[in-house]
C-alpha positions in Angstrom: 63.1 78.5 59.4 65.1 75.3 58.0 65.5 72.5 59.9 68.5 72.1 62.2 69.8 68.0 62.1 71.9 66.1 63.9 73.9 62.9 62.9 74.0 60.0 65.3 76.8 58.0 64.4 79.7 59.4 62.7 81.2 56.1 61.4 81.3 56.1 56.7 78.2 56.6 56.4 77.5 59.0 59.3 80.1 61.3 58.7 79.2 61.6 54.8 75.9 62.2 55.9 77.0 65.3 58.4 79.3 67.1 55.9 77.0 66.9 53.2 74.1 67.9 54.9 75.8 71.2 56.0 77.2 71.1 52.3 73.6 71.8 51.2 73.2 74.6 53.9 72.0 73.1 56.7 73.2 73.7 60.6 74.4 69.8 61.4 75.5 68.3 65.1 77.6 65.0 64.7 76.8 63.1 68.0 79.2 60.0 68.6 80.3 58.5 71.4 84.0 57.8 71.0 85.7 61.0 71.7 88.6 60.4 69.5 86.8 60.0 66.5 84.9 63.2 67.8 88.4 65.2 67.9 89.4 63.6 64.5 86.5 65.5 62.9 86.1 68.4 64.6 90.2 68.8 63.6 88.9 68.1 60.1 90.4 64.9 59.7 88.5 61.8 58.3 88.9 58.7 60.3 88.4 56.5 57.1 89.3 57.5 52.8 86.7 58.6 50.8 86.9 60.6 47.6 86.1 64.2 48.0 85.0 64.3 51.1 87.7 65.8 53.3 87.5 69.1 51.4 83.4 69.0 52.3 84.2 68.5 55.9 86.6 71.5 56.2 84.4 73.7 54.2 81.5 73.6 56.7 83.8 73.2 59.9 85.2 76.5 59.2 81.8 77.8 57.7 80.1 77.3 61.3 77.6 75.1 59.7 78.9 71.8 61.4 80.3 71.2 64.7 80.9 67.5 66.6 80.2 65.9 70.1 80.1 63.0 72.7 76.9 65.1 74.2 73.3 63.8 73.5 72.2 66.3 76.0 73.3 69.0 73.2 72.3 67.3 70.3 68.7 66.8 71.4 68.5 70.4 72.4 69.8 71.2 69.3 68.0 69.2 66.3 64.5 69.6 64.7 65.4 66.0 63.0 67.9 63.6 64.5 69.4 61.0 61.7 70.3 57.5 63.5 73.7 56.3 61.3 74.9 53.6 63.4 76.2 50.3 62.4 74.5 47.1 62.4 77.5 44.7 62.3 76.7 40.5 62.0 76.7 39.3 65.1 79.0 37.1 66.4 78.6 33.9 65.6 75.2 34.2 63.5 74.1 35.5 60.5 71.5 38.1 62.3 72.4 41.7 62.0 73.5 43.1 66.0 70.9 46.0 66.5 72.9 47.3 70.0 73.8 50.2 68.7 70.7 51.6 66.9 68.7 50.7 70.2 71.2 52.3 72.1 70.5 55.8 70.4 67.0 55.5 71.2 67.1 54.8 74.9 69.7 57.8 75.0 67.9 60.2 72.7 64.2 59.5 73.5 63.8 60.6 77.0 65.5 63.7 75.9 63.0 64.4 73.1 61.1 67.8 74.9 59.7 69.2 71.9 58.0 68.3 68.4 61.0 66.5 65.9 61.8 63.5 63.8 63.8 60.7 64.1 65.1 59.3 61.2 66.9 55.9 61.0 69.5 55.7 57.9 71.0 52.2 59.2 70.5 49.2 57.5 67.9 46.9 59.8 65.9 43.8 59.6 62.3 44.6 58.6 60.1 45.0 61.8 63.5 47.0 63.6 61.4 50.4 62.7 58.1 49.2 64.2 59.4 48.4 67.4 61.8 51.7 67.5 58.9 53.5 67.2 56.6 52.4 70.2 60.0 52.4 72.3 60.1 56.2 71.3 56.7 56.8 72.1 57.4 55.2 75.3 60.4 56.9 76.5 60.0 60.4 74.7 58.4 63.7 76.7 57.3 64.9 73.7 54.8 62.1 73.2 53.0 61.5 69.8 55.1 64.9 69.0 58.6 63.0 68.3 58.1 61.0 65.0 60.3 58.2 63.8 60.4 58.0 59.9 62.9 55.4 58.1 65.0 56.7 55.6 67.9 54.1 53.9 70.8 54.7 52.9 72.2 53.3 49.1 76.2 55.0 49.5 78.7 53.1 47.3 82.1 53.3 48.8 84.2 55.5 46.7 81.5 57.6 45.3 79.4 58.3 48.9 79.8 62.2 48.1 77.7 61.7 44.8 75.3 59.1 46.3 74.3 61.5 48.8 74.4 65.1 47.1 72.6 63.1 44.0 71.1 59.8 45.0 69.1 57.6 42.1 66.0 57.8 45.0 65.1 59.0 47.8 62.9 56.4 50.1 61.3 57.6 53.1 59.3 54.8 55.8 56.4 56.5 57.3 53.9 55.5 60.2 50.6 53.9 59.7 49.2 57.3 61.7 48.0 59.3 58.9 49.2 62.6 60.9 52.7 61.6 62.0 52.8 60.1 58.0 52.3 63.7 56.5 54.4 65.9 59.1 57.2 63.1 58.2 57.1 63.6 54.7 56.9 67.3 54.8 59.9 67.5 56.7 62.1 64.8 54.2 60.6 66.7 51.1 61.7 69.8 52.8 65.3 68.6 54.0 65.4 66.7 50.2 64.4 69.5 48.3 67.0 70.4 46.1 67.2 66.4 44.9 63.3 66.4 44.5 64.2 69.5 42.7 66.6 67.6 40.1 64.4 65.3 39.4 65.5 62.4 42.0 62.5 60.0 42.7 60.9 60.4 46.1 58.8 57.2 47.3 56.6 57.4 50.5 56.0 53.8 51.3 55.2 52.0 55.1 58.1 51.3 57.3 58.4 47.5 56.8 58.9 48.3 52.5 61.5 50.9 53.3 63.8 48.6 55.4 63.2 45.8 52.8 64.5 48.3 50.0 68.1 48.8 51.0 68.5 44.5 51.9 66.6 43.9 48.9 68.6 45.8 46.5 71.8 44.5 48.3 70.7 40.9 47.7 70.2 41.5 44.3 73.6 43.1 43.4 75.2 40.1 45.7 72.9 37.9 43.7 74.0 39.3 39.9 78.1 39.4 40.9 77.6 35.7 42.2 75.8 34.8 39.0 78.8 35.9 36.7 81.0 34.1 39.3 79.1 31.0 39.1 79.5 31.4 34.9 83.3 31.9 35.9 83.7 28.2 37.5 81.6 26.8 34.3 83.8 28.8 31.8 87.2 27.3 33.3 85.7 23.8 32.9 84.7 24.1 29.9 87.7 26.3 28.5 85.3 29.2 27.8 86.0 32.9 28.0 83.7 34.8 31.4 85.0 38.1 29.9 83.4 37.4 26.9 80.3 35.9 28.2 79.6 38.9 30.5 80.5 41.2 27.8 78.1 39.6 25.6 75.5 39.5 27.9 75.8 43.1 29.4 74.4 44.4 25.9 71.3 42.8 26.9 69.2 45.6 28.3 67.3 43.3 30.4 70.8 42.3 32.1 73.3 45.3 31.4 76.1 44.9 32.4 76.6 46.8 36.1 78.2 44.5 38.6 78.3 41.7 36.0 82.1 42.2 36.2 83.9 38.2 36.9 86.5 38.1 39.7 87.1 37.8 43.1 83.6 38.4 44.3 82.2 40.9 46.8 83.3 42.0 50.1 83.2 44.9 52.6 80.9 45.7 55.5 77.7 45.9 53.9 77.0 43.3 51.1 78.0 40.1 53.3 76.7 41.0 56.4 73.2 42.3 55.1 72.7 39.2 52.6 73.2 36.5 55.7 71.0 39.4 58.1 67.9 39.1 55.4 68.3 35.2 55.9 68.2 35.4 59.4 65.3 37.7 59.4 63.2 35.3 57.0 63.6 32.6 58.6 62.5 34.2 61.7 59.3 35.9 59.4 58.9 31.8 58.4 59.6 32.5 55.0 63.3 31.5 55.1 62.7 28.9 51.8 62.4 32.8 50.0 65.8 33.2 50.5 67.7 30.0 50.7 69.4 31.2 46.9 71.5 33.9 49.1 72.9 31.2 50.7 74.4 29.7 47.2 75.2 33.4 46.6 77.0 33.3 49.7 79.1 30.3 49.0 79.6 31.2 45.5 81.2 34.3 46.9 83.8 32.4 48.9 84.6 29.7 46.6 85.9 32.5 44.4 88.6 33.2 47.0 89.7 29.3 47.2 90.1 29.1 44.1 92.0 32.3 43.8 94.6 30.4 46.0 94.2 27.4 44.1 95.6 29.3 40.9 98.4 31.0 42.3 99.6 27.4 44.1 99.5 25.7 40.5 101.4 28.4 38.9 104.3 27.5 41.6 103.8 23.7 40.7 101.5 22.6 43.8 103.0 24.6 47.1 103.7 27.8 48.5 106.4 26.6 50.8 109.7 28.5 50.6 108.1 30.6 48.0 107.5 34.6 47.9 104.2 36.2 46.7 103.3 39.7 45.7 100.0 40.8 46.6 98.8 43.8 44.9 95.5 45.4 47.0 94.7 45.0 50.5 91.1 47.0 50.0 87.8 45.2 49.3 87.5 47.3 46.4 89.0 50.5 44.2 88.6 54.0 46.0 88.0 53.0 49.7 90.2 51.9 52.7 87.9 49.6 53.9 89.2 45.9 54.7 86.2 44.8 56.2 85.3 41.2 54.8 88.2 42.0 52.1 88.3 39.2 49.7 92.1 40.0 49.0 93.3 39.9 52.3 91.7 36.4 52.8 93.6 35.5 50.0 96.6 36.5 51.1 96.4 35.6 54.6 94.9 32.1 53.5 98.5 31.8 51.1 100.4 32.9 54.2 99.4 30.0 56.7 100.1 27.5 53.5 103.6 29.1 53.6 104.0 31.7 51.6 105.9 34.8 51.9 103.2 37.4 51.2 104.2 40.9 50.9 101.3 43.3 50.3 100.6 46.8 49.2 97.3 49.1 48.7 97.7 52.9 48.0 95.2 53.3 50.8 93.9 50.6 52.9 97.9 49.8 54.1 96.9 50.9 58.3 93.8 48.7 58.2 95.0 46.2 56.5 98.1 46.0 59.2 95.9 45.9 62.2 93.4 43.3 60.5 96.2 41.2 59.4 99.7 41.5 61.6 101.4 38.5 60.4 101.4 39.7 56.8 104.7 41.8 55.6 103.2 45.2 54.1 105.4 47.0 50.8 105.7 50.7 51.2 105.0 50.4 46.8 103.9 47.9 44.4 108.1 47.0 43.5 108.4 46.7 46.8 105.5 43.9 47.3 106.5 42.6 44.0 110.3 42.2 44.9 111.6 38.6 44.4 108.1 37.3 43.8 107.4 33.9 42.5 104.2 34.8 41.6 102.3 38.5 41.8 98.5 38.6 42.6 96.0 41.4 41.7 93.4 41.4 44.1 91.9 44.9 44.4 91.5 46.9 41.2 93.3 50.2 42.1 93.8 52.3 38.9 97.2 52.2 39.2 97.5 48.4 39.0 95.1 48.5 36.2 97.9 50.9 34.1 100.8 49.0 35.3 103.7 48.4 32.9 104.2 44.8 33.0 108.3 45.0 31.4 108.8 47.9 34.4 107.2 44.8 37.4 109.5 42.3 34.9 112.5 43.8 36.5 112.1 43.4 40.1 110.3 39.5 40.7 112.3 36.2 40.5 109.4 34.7 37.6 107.1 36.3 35.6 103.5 34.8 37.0 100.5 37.0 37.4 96.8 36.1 38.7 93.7 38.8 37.6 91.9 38.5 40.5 89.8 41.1 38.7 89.8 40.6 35.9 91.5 43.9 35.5 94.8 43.8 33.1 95.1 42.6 29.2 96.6 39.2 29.3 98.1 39.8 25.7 100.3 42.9 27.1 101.3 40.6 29.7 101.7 37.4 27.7 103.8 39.8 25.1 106.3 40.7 27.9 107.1 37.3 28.7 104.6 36.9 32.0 102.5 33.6 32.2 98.9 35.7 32.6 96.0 33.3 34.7 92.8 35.0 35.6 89.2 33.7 37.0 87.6 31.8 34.8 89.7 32.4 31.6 91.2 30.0 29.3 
């Protein structure tokens, strides 16, 4: 009989995680405990944007196969293996990751646990989180030694979660040191993973400590590599050299390649900050906080990039802001996703507007968040709308559509022709053809 699961959490990575489990057949609960959000899905409507992944939801609503609710009375009845999908936001005013909510589903789920299952956490945790989970479900479940925990990360990139979970590049799943709760663990993942073990996707069985350090590890190292470029960026502009170039050159290096070596803006969103400053905080409660004092570097790297971001557009306009009007194309953290969270072009632009600027912003997606994150900003309803009368126009978030723009069509609508690549994203010849003065991160 397959395995019935519920999803504890229905937040990005949550939700994902529901629809395409019943997309691979399987009979899914969504357990949350705001009822609005509940509704939202249940009415097939996704809370956040994610490529693809509305249509999923639908599918399986009207299929039968997926269902939501505020109930952990039903969803413990209901689920052979219960995934735990909360967040793990920094906490406030620390680097260490706030581990309320994933402790919350365990003192709500485990003394409702009546009968042989397997928890499953899919957050992202400091190593040692699993460890003590587990001897708090052993404590508080009725089923005993019966109710397993196992630890299984996540690795979804925003804009292409759909793919990252239908066909992940592996499949990690944290075991107990008990060599019988190990196996029936690993039986059940193979057997709820069986169609990616089937195409090939790497399974690795590994202790719980190594499966929280993947997902942290592998974030500080793609924070680490985007910084790294970044750092090139500031030595390029001193030295009148070309990053585009260098990273270019350098990505044909197989050693290197050239994934996330792209110059710019930096990284934001609610997973690569937060995680990187919540593995500091970790070590140097492990004692081994000299290990990671580089992501601190990384970390400061990251928000020089935004300074100097406002430094560039402030010497185009001959050293101030005030009385002037800027155009700020992306609200978004990155392409694909709605997600403001730590967005490196809305600290731009809110950073321009308390200098004195007149900021007018537009994103094709992010537009509501970016509104409620950031009132005091004016918001375009198009990109000649946030462009309209600028002194200077900003690319921030590389959309598609500000990749293809037509830089004689934006020529018509702003008072001068000045544009900063945030990204890295547009062909300074096009625009220095058209008559546009073209800056960029650390370009010539």
């Amino acid at each position: 009989m397959a395995h019935r699961l519920t999803v504890i959490g229905t937040g990005y990575l949550g939700a994902t995680h529901a629809a395409c489990m019943a997309d691979l057949g399987f009979e899914v609960v969504g357990l949350d405990t705001d009822a609005a959000k509940v509704d939202r899905l249940a009415a097939g409507d996704l809370p956040f944007y994610e490529p693809g992944l509305e249509p999923i939801l639908r599918r399986n609503l009207a299929a039968g196969r997926l269902r939501f609710t505020t109930s952990y009375d039903e969803a413990a009845e209901f689920g052979d293996v219960h995934f735990v999908c909360v967040g793990t936001p920094q906490k406030r005013g620390e680097y260490a990751a706030d581990l309320t909510y994933v402790d919350a589903v365990i003192e709500e789920l485990a003394p409702r646990l009546h009968r042989p299952c397997l928890v499953v956490g899919k957050s992202t945790v400091p190593v040692g989180t699993a460890a003590r989970l587990a001897a708090r479900l052993a404590e508080l479940a009725p089923a005993g030694g019966d109710a397993v925990l196992a630890w299984n990360p996540e690795f979804l990139r925003e804009g292409y979660a759909v793919e990252d979970t239908l066909h992940p590049d592996r499949i990690v799943a944290g075991v107990p040191d008990d060599q019988g709760a190990a196996e029936r663990a690993e039986k059940v993942l193979r057997e709820i993973y069986s169609s990616m073990i089937g195409e090939g996707v790497p399974f690795i069985v590994a202790d719980y400590a190594t499966a929280e350090l993947v997902k942290v590890a592998a974030n500080a190292f793609l924070a680490t590599k985007i910084s790294f470029i970044n750092a090139m960026a500031e030595v390029c502009e001193a030295a009148h050299a070309d990053v585009t170039k260098l990273s270019l050159a350098l990505s044909y290096d197989d050693r290197i390649g050239g994934k996330f070596l792209g110059p710019g803006l930096g990284f934001g969103g609610g997973c690569l900050p937060k995680d990187i400053r919540a593995f500091m905080a970790r070590a140097g409660e492990l004692g081994v906080d000299q290990a990671l004092t580089f992501l601190r570097e990384v970390d400061e790297i990251n928000i020089r990039r935004r300074i100097r971001m406002v430094d560039l557009a402030r010497e185009l306009l001959g050293g101030s802001f005030a009385g002037r009007t800027v155009g700020v194309l992306g609200a978004a953290f990155k392409p694909n996703s709605d997600d403001v969270r730590d967005s490196p072009a809305l600290d731009v632009a809110s950073t321009i507007h308390a200098q004195g600027g007149a900021v007018t912003v537009y994103d094709p997606q992010a537009m509501d968040n970016a509104r409620r994150a950031h009132p005091e900003l004016t918001y375009g309803a198009s990109v000649q709308d946030a462009a309209r009368g600028a002194h200077v126009v900003l690319l921030l978030t590389e959309w598609r559509q500000f990749r293809d723009l037509d830089p004689a069509d934006l020529a018509g609508v702003v008072a001068e022709r000045n544009i900063v690549d945030g990204r890295n994203a547009l062909d300074p010849e096009l625009w220095r053809a058209a008559g546009w003065t073209y800056r960029a991160l650390g370009r010539p």
